[in-house]
Rosetta silent file (secondary structure, phi, psi, omega in degrees, C-alpha in Angstrom):
SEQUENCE: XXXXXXXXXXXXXXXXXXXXXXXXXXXXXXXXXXXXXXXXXXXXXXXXXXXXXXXXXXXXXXXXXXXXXXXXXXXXXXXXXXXXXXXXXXXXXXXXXXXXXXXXXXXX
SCORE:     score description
SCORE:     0.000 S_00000001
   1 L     0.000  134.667 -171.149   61.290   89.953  111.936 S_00000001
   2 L   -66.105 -170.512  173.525   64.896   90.075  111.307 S_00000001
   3 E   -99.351  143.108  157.734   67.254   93.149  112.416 S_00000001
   4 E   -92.237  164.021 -146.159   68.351   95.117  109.678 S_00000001
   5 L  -130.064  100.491  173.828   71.700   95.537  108.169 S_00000001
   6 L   -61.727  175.563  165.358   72.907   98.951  105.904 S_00000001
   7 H   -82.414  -31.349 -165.326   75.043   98.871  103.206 S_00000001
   8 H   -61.603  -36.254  169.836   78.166  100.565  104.432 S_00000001
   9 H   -36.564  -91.234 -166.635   77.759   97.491  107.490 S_00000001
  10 H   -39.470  -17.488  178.706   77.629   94.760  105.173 S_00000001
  11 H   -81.560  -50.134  176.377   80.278   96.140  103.048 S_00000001
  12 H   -49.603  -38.690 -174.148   82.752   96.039  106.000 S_00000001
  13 H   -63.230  -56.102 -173.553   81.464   92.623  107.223 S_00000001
  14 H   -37.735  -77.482 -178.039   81.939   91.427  103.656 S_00000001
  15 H   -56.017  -28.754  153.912   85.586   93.020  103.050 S_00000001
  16 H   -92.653   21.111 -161.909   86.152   91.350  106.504 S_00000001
  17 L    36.571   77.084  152.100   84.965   88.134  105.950 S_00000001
  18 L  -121.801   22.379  173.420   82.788   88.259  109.030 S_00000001
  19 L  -153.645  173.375  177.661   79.661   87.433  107.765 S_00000001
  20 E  -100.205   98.194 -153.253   77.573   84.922  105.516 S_00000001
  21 E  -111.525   97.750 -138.083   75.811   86.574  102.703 S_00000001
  22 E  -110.489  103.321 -177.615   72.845   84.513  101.530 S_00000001
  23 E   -89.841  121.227 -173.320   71.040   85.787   98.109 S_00000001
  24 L  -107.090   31.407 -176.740   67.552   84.496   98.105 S_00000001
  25 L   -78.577  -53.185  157.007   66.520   85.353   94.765 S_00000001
  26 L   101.371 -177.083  144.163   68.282   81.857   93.231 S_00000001
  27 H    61.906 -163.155 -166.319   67.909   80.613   89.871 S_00000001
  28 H   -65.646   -6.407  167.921   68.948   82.481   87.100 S_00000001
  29 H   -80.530 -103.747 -151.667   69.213   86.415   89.509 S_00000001
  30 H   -20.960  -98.409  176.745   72.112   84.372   90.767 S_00000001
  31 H    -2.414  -67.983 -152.622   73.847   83.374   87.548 S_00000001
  32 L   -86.519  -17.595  165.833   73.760   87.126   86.408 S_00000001
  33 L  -177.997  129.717 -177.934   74.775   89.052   89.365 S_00000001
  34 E  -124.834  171.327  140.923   74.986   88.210   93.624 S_00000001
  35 L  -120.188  166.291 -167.510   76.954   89.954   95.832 S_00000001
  36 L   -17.018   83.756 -160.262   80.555   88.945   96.688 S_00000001
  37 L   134.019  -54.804 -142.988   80.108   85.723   98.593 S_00000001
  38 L   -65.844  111.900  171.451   77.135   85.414   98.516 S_00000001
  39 L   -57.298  133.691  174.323   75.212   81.794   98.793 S_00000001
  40 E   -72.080  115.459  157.314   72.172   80.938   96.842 S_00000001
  41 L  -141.969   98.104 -177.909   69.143   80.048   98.911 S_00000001
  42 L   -50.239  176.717  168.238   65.238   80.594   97.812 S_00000001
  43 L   -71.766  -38.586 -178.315   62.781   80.533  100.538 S_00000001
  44 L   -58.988  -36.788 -152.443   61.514   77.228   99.355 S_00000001
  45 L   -90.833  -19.088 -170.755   64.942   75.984   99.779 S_00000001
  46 H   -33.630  -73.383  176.222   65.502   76.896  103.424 S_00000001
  47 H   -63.044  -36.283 -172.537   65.344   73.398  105.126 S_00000001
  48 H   -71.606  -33.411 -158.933   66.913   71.474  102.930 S_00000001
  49 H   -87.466  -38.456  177.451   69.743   73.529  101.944 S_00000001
  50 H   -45.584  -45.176  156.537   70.710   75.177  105.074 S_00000001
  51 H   -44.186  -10.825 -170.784   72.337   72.453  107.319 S_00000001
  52 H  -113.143  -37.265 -164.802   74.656   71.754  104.675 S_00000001
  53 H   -94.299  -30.597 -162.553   75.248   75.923  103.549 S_00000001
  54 L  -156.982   89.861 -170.513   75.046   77.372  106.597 S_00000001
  55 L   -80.977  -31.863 -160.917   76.247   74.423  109.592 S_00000001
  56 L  -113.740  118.541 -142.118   77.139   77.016  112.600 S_00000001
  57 L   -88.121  -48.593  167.558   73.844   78.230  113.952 S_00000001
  58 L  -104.792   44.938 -179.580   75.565   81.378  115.363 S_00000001
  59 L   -76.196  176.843 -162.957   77.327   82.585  112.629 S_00000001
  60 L  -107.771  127.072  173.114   76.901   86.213  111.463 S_00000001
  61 E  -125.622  156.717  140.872   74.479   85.583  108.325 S_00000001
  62 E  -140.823  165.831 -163.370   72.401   88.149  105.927 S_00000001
  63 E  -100.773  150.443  142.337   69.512   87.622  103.597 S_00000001
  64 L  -131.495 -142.427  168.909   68.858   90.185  100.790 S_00000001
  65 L   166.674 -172.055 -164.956   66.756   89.842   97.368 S_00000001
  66 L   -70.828  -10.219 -164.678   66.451   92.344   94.924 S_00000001
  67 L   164.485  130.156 -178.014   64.578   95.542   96.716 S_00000001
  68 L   -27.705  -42.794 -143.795   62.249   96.320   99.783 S_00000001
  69 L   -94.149    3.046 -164.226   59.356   95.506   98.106 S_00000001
  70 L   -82.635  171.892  167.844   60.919   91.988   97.056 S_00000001
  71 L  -118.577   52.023 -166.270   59.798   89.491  100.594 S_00000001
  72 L  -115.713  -67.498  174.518   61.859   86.848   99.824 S_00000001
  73 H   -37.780  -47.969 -159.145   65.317   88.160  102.300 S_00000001
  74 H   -81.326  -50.107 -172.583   62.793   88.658  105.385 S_00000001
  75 H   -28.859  -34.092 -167.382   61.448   84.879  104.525 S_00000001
  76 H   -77.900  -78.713  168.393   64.478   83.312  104.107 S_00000001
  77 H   -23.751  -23.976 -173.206   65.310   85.428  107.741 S_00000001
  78 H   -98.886  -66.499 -163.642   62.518   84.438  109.357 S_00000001
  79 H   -46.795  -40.505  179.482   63.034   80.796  108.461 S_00000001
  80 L   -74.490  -31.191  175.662   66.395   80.737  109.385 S_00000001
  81 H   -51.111  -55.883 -175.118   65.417   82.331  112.746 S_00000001
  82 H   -64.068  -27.235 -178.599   62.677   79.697  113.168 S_00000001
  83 H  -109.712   13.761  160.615   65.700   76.418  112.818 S_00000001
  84 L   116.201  -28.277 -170.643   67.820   78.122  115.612 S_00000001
  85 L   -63.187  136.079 -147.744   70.063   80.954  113.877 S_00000001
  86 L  -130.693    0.423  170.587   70.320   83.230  116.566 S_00000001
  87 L  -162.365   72.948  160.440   72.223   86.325  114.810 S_00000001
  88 E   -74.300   98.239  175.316   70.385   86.578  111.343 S_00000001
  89 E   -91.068  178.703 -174.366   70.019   90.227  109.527 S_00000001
  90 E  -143.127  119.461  166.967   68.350   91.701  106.619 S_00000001
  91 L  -100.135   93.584  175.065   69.999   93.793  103.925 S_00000001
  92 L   -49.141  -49.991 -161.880   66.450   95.510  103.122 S_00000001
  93 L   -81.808  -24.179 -173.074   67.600   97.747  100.272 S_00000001
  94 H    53.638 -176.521  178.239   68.947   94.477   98.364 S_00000001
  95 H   -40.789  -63.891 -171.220   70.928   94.100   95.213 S_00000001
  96 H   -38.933  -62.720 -178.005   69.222   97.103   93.344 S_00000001
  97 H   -36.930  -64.574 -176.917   71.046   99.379   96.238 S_00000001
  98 H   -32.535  -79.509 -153.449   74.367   97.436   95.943 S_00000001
  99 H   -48.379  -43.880 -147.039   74.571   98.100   92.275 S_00000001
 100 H   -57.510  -16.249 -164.707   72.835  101.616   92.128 S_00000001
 101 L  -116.886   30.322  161.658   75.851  102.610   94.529 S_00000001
 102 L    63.775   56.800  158.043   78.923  101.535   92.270 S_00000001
 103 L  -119.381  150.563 -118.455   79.655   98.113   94.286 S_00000001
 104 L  -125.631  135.119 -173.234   81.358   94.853   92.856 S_00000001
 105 L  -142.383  149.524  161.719   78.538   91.975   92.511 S_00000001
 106 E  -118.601 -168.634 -177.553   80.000   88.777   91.036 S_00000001
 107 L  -149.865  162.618 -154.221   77.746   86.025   88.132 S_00000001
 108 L  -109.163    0.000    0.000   77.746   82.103   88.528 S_00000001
């Protein structure tokens, strides 16, 4: 199970560009609103896409999805955990948090 991440963290890692922010909701939740940064990767998508999205194995990365109850951020987290990333996080609260708290999301 990953470590978790709050938001006031991730917003400084973000505003410092010190982390990788990987929304694993995809598809058409992408298109309409991520946050800042943030790479598209479903769970399904894990092996293939990661070697190419996310090459340095000890980078600072985190998963979300839309809301604790979605599982898609710890899957993605686990998976990436499971291929070697060694400092992998969880933004738990997801998107729904982000917006709900007056923070800047961008659309594809």
């Amino acid at each position: 199970m990953a470590a978790l991440i709050t938001r006031d963290e991730l917003r400084t890692a973000i505003s410092a560009g010190a982390v990788t922010v990987v929304d694993t909701l995809g598809g058409d939740y992408y298109a309409q609103q991520h946050l800042p940064g943030a790479l598209a990767v479903r769970p399904d998508e894990v092996d293939s896409h990661a070697p190419t999205l996310l090459p340095d194995r000890t980078a600072a990365i985190v998963t979300y999805c839309s809301n604790p109850a979605c599982p898609n951020s710890g899957q993605v987290a686990d998976r990436l955990t499971a291929l070697g990333y060694t400092n992998v996080r969880k933004y738990r609260e997801g998107i729904q948090d982000w917006v709900e708290a007056g923070l800047p999301v961008e659309s594809a």
